[in-house]
N, C-alpha and C positions, 0 to 999 in steps of 0.2 A: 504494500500500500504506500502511494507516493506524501509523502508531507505536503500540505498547503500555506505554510509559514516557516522563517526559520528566524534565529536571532539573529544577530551581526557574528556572538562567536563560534555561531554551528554551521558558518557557513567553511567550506573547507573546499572547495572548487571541485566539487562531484559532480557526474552530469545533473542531475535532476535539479542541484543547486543552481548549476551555473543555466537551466532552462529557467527556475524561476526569477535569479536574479534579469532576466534579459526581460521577461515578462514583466516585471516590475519597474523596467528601466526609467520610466518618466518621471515616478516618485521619486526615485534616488536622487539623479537629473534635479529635483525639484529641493535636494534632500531632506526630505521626509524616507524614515524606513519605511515599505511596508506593515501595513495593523495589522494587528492578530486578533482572533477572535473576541481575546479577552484586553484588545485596544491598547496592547504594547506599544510605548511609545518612550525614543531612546532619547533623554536627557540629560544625559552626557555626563552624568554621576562617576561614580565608581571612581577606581584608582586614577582614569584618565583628567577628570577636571576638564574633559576640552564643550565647546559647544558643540550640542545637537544636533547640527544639520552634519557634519564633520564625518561621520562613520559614515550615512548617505552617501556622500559626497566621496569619500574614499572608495567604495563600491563600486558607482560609479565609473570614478577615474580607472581605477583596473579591470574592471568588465569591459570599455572601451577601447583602454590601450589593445588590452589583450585581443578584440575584434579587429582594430585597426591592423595590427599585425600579417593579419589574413585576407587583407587585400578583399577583393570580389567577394571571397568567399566566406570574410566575415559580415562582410554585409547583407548578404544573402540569407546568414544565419539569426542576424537583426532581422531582416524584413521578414520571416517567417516566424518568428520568436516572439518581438518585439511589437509589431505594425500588423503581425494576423495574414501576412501573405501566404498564397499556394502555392506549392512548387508549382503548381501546371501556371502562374501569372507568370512568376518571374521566369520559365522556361518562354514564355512569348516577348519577358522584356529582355532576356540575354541572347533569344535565336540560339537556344541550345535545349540537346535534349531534357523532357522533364527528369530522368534516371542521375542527370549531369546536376541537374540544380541541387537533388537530395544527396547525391554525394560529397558535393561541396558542401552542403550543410552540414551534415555528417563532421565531414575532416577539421571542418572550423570548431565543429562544436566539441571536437577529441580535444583540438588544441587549448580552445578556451578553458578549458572544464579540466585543464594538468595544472597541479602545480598547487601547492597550498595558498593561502590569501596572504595570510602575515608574510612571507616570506618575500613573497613579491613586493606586498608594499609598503616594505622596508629600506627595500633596497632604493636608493637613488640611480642607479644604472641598473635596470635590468637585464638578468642574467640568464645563460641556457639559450637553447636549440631558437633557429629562427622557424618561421612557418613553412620553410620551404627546405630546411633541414629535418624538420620534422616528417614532412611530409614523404623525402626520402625514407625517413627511416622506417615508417611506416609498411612504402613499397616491400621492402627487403626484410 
């Protein structure tokens, strides 16, 4: 059974995570976390002392980079994720087959969805495989 909610620190870049963070994308964008049933709402307490919008916003900024990374075919993982497209539309906006679109979905969504969160947005230089090394190593 898939979860409908997660907090900021249960988020670990799994796919199902990284499907709802995409789906979620405007909030964060906007950032507001995602509510939970019972209207979780992150107020920047805890150890961190930062403001509110800040975890959103870091969210955000790493779910994007990590799309951007993937060229076409993280966008293509946005417009199906994020915006509710078909592979059979964007197979008519890219003049490629529809098999083509979900593949690239697919491979962007492997890439996005590696890697734990802290780790990445910690670092000032992102580090590890590009999308097109990955994508090698994939093949092989």
């Amino acid at each position: 059974m898939d979860r409908e909610w997660y907090s900021p620190g249960e988020i670990r870049f799994k796919v199902r995570e990284t499907i709802w963070l995409l789906q979620n994308l405007p909030l964060l964008e906007e950032g507001h976390w995602p509510p939970e049933a019972t209207n979780y709402i992150d107020i920047g307490g805890g150890r961190s002392n930062k403001a509110p919008f800040i975890t959103a916003a870091e969210y955000f900024v790493e779910i994007t980079s990590r799309l951007e990374r993937c060229g076409i075919d993280g966008l293509t993982l946005l417009a199906m994720e994020c915006w509710g497209m078909s592979a059979e539309s964007l197979a008519k906006y890219f003049k490629i087959p529809e098999w083509s679109v979900n593949k690239r979905r697919k491979t962007a969504l492997s890439y996005v969805s590696s890697g734990p969160a802290r780790r990445w947005m910690t670092t000032k230089k992102r580090k590890g495989e590009t999308y097109q090394e990955f994508k090698k190593r994939k093949r092989n």
